[in-house]
C-alpha positions as CSV (number, residue, x, y, z in Angstrom):
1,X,-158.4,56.5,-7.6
2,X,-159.4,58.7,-10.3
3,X,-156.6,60.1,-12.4
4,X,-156.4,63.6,-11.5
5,X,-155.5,62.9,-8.0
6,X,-152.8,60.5,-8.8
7,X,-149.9,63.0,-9.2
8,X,-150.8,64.4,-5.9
9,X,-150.9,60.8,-4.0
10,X,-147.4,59.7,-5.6
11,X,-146.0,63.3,-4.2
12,X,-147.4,62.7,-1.1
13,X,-146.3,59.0,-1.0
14,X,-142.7,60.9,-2.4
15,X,-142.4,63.3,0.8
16,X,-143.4,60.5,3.3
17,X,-141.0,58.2,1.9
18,X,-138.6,60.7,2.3
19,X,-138.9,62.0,5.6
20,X,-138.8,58.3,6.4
21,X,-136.0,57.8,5.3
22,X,-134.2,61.6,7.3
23,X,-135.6,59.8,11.0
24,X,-134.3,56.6,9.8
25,X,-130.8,58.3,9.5
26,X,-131.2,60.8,12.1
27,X,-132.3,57.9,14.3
28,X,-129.2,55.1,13.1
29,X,-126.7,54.7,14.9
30,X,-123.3,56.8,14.7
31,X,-121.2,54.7,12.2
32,X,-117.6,53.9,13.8
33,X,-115.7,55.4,10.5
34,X,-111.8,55.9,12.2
35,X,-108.6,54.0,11.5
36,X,-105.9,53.6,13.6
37,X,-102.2,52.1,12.8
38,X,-100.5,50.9,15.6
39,X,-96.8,50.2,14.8
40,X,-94.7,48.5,17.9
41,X,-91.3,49.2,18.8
42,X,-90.1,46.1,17.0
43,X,-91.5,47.2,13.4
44,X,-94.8,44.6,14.1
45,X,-97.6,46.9,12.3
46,X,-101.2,46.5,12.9
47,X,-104.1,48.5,11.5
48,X,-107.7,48.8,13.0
49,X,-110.6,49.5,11.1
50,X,-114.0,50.7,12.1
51,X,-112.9,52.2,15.7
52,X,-115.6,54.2,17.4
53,X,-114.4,57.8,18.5
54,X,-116.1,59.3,21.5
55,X,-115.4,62.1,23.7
56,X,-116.7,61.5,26.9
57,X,-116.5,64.2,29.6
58,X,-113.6,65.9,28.1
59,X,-112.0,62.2,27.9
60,X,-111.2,60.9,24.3
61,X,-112.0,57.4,23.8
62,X,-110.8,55.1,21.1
63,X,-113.0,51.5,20.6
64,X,-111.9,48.9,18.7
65,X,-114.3,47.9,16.3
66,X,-114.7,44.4,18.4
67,X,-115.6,46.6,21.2
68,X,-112.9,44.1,22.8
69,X,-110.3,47.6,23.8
70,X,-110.7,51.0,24.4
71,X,-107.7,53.7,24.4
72,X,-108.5,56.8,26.7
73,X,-106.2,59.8,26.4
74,X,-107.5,60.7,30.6
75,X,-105.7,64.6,29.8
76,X,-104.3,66.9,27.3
77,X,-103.4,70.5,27.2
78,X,-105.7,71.9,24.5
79,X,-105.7,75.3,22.5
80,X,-107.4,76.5,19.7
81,X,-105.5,77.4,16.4
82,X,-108.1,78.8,14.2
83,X,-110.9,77.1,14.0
84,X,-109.2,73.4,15.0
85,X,-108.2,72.4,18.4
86,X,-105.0,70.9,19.0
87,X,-104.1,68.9,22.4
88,X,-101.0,67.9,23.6
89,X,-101.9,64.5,25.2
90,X,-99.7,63.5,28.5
91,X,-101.9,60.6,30.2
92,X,-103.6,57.4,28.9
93,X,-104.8,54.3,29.6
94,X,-105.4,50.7,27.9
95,X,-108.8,49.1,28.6
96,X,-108.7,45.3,27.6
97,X,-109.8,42.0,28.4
98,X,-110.6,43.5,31.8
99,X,-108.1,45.2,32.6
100,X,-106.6,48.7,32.8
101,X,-103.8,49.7,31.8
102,X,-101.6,52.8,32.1
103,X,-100.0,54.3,28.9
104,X,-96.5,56.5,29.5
105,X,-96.7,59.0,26.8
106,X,-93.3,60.5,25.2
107,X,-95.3,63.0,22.5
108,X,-98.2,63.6,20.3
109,X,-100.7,65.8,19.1
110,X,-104.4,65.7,18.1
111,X,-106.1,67.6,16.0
112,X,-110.2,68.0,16.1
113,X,-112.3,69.7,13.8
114,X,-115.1,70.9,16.0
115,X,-116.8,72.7,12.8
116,X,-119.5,71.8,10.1
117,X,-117.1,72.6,7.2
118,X,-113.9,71.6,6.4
119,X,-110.3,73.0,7.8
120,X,-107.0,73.4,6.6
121,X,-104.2,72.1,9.0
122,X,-101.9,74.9,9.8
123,X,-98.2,74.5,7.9
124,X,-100.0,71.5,5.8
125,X,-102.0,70.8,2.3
126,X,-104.5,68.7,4.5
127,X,-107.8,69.2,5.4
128,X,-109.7,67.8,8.3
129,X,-113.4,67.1,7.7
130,X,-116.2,68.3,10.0
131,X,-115.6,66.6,13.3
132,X,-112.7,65.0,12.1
133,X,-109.6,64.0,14.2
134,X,-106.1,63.4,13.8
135,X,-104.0,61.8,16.1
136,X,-100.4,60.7,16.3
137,X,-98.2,59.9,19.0
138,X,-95.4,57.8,20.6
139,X,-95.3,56.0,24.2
140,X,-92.4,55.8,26.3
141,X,-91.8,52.2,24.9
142,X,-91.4,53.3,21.4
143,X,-95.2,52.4,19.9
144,X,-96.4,54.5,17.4
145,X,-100.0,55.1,17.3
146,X,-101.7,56.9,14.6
147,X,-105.4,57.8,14.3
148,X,-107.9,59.2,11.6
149,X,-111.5,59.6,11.7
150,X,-114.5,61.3,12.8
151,X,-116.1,61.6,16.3
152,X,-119.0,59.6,16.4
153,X,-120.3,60.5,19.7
154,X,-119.9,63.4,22.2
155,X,-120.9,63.4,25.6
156,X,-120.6,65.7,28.6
């Protein structure tokens, strides 16, 4: 190749290598990026890393990142505050080793950041990132359970 086209073959080479590279990551995979601390009423703590967030049909499900358990919150009441929503959560169930399980709720709240950009939580010095969530609540038996992480996947 002579060597006055070089520059533009290596740019060329450059741009394709680089829109590569955008399919390749609009293309991957969402990456299961939430934690979740489960504390029992006995004071046993467990944390979970890599759980996969989904909302499916205005259902929020929470994977374990085995794929071996899935947490459901089935309803919530939900309002907006702001730019955030926060939901009340009153029914859930446990999906594991082939069963399903009903959850009795005593309180909690979540927080979702529906937005591109970052937002404050009201009364607080944290921020949520975009499509972040923040959950935290206790069941009827005394176990805390405490989520944070972004929604991987929505679905309707």
């Amino acid at each position: 190749m002579p060597a006055d086209q070089r520059p533009l073959y290596h740019e060329s080479m450059r741009k394709a290598l680089l829109l590569g590279a955008l399919l390749a990551a609009a293309c991957a995979p969402a990456l299961a990026n939430g934690t979740a601390r489960i504390q029992q009423s006995d004071g046993t703590i467990k944390v979970y890393s890599n759980i996969h967030i989904a909302i499916v049909s205005r259902t929020l499900h929470v994977t374990s990142g085995d794929g071996k358990g899935t947490f459901v919150i089935n309803r919530a009441a939900c309002s907006m505050v702001g730019e955030l929503m926060r939901c009340l959560p009153d029914q859930a169930t446990l999906k594991q080793f082939g069963e399903t399980r009903e959850i009795t709720l005593r309180n909690g709240t979540i927080w979702y950041n529906r937005t591109q950009t970052n937002q404050q939580l009201p009364l607080s010095s944290m921020q949520l990132a975009p499509h972040g969530i923040l959950l935290s609540m206790t069941t009827q038996k005394g176990t805390y359970v405490s989520l944070d992480g972004t929604v991987d996947e929505i679905t309707k």
